[in-house]
N, C-alpha and C positions, 0 to 999 in steps of 0.2 A: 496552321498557326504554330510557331514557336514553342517550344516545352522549356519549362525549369526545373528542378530538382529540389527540394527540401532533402539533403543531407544529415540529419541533427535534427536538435529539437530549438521550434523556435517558442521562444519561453512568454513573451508579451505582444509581438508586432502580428499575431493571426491575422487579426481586421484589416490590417496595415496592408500585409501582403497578399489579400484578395484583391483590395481597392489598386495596390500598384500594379498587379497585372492583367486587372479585369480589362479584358479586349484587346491585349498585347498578345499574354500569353499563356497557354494551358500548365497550372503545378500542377507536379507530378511529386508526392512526397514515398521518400526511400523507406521502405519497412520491410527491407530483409533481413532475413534470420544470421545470415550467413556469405562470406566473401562470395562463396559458388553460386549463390541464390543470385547475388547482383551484379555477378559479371555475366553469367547468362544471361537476365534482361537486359543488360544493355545491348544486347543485339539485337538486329532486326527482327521486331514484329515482340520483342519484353518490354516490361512496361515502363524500363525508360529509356527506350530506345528515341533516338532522335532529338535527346536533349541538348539543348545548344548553351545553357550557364546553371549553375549549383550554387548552392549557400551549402556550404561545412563546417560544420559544429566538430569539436573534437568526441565530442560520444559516439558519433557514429564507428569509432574506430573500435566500441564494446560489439560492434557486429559486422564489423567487412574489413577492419582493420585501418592503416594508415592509407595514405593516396602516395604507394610506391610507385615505380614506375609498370607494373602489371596492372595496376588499376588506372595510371593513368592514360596509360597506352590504347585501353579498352574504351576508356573516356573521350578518348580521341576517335576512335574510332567509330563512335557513336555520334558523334559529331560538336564536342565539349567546345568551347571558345573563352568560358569563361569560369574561374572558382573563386567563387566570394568566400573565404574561410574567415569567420567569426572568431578571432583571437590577435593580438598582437603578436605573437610568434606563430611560425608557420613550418615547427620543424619536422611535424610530422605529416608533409607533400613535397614530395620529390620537385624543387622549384625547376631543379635542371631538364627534369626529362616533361615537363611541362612547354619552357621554353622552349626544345627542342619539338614539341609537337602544337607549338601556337598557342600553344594555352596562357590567358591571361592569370594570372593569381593577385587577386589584393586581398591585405587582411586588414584590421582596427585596431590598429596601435594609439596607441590615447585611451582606450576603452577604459582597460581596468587601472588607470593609474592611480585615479584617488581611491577605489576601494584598496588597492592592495598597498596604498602609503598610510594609507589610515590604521589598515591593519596591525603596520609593524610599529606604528605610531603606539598605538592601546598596550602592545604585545609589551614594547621597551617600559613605555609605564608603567604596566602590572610588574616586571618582573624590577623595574627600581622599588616600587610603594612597596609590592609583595602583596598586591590586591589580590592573587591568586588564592595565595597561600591563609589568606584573611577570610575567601568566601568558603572555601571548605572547611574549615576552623566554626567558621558559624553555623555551615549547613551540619557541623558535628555536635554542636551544642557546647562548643569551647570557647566563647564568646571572648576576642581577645585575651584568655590565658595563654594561647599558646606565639604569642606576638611579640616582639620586643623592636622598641623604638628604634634603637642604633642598629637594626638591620635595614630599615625604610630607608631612602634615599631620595631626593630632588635631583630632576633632571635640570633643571638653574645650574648652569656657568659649568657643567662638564661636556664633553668631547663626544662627538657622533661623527663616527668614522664609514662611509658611504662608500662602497665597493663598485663604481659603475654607473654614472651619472645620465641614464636616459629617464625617458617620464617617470617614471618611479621614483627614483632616485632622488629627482629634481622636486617632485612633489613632495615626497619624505620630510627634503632638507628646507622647505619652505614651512610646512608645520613643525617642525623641530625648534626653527629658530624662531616661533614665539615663545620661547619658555624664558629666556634664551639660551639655548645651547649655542658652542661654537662649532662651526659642521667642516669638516675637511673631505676630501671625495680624492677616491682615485680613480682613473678612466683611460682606456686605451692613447686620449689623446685629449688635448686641452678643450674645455668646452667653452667655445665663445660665449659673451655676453652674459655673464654670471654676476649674479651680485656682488658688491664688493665683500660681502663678508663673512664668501664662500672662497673655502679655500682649496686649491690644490695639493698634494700629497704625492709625492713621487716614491711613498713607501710601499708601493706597491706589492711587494714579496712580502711586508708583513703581513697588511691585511689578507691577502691569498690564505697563508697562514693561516691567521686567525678567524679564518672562514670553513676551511679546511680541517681543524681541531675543534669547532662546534659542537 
């Protein structure tokens, strides 16, 4: 029977992924200590020898490190065909020396777009109201002495300037503009079918800037 590999930690889908391979195919989950630990079982006759697809989590790179091309190589060697890597970016697996030895890669882009638009959604809020600066004020026992109104601010009718319009970005500027803010975006290249009342930005070397001096 076919072997897979748990690479990572899978955080919720356990039940999920005995039912999807029950009588397909034997997991085999990775818990070495150590790069050397897991490039030696992948040869014949360690214990994940003969695996044919993986799921990778980026923590397993707290113990064997990235999927360069020495691991991938070894991966192939084993008889890899396929790396489900669990992230929207995939910059730590050598795509190139993958492709060059068959190896499939897909990763889940969409995954985290709304948690991490929501994030910076809360972040910009706290840091216009000054919600931060207001909870440790009370966790001190300064209950609004140390506050002043003219420093608070509404995000109503001011400018969000979006450095890079893929799912994030897109999601961002979709929660943004209920307050309403008005959102401008800049991006390698125009992004079809946008709202009308998202705007493009060819200021690009500012925002750079202003990203860059953070």
């Amino acid at each position: 029977m076919p072997r897979v590999m748990i690479c990572g930690n899978l955080v919720w889908a356990h039940k999920e992924c005995e039912q999807m391979f029950h009588g397909l195919a034997d997991v085999v989950v990775m818990d070495s200590p150590s790069r050397a630990h897991f490039l030696e079982n992948l040869k014949p006759g360690g214990k994940y020898a003969g695996i044919v697809g993986t799921y990778r989590h980026n923590v397993s790179a707290d113990h064997i490190g990235i999927f360069d091309k020495e691991i991938v190589d070894a991966l192939a060697a084993a008889g890899l065909k396929w790396i489900a890597h669990n992230g929207a970016g995939y910059d730590q697996i050598d795509v190139a020396a993958c492709k060059e030895k068959g190896i499939i890669v897909s990763n889940t882009p969409g995954a985290v777009d709304d948690a991490t638009a929501t994030t910076a959604l809360y972040l910009m809020i706290s840091a216009l109201r000054q919600y931060s600066k207001a909870e440790r004020d009370a966790r001190a026992g300064l209950w609004k002495s140390q506050l002043e109104s003219g420093n608070a601010h509404d995000l109503t009718g001011r400018t969000l300037a979006i450095l890079g319009l893929g799912g994030i970005g897109m999601r961002l500027a979709e929660l943004a503009h209920a307050f309403p803010m008005r959102i401008v975006y800049h991006n390698r290249g125009k992004v079809e079918d946008t709202p009308e009342w998202l705007y493009m930005s060819h200021c690009g070397k500012i925002l750079r800037a202003l990203w860059a001096s953070r």
